[in-house]
Structure formats: C-alpha cells, structure tokens
C-alpha positions, 0 to 999 in steps of 0.5 A: 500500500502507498499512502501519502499523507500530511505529516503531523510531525512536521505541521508547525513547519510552514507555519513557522517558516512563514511567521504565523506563530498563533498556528505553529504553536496549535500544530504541535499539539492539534491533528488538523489545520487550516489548509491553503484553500481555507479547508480543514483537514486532517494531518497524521503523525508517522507513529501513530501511522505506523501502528493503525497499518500494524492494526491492520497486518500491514508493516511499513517498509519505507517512509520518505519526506515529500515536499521538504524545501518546497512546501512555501513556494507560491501556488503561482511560482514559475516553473524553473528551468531545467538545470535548476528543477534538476536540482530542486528535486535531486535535493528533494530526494535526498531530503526525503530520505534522510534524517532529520529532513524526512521528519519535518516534510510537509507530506509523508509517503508511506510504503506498507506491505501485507504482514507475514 
C-alpha cells in the first residue's frame, strides 16, 4: 500500500517558516489545520501511522519526506528551468530520505506491505 499523507510531525513547519506563530504553536499539539484553500483537514503523525497499518497486518517498509524545501513556494511560482528543477528535486530526494529532513516534510509517503 502507498499512502501519502500530511505529516503531523512536521505541521508547525510552514507555519513557522512563514511567521504565523498563533498556528505553529496549535500544530504541535492539534491533528488538523487550516489548509491553503481555507479547508480543514486532517494531518497524521508517522507513529501513530505506523501502528493503525500494524492494526491492520500491514508493516511499513519505507517512509520518505515529500515536499521538504518546497512546501512555501507560491501556488503561482514559475516553473524553473531545467538545470535548476534538476536540482530542486535531486535535493528533494535526498531530503526525503534522510534524517532529520524526512521528519519535518510537509507530506509523508508511506510504503506498507501485507504482514507475514
């Protein structure tokens, strides 16, 4: 199973990032935050991820960060050129999969298989 979900662990991050201490400060403790289209939406926190799935017969193989340097970008930014989108997304990748930049991503992916 692939799911990818708002990471609860990282949620006080754009936030933070954009100056809007009232909604850092609810991030750390709330499940739930005001998105960029004005909905409320539900974030997951990766260990409690990890056991709903393990509920369910289903083991997480691996778990990347998604979204980690580009999650304040405007809705309306130019797309970069080539040679710096080849860039932008080869530290992505790399953020995505190591610690402690995975943790505080803006999304998580999480690959879980069937349990033995």
């Amino acid at each position: 199973m692939s799911l990818l979900v708002r990471n609860g662990d990282g949620l006080a991050m754009r936030p933070g990032l954009t100056g809007d201490w009232a909604a850092a400060w609810r991030a750390f403790e709330e499940p739930s935050y005001g998105n960029r289209i004005g909905v409320t939406a539900r974030a997951d926190r990766l260990d409690a991820l990890t056991a709903s799935l393990a509920g369910r017969r289903l083991d997480v193989a691996a778990w990347y960060g998604v979204r980690v340097f580009t999650d304040t970008a405007p809705d309306d930014a130019e797309v970069p050129g080539e040679a710096e989108l080849a860039a932008l997304l080869a530290c992505e990748e790399r953020a995505g999969a190591t610690d402690p930049y995975r943790r505080v991503a803006a999304l998580t992916h999480v690959i879980a298989v069937r349990a033995a």
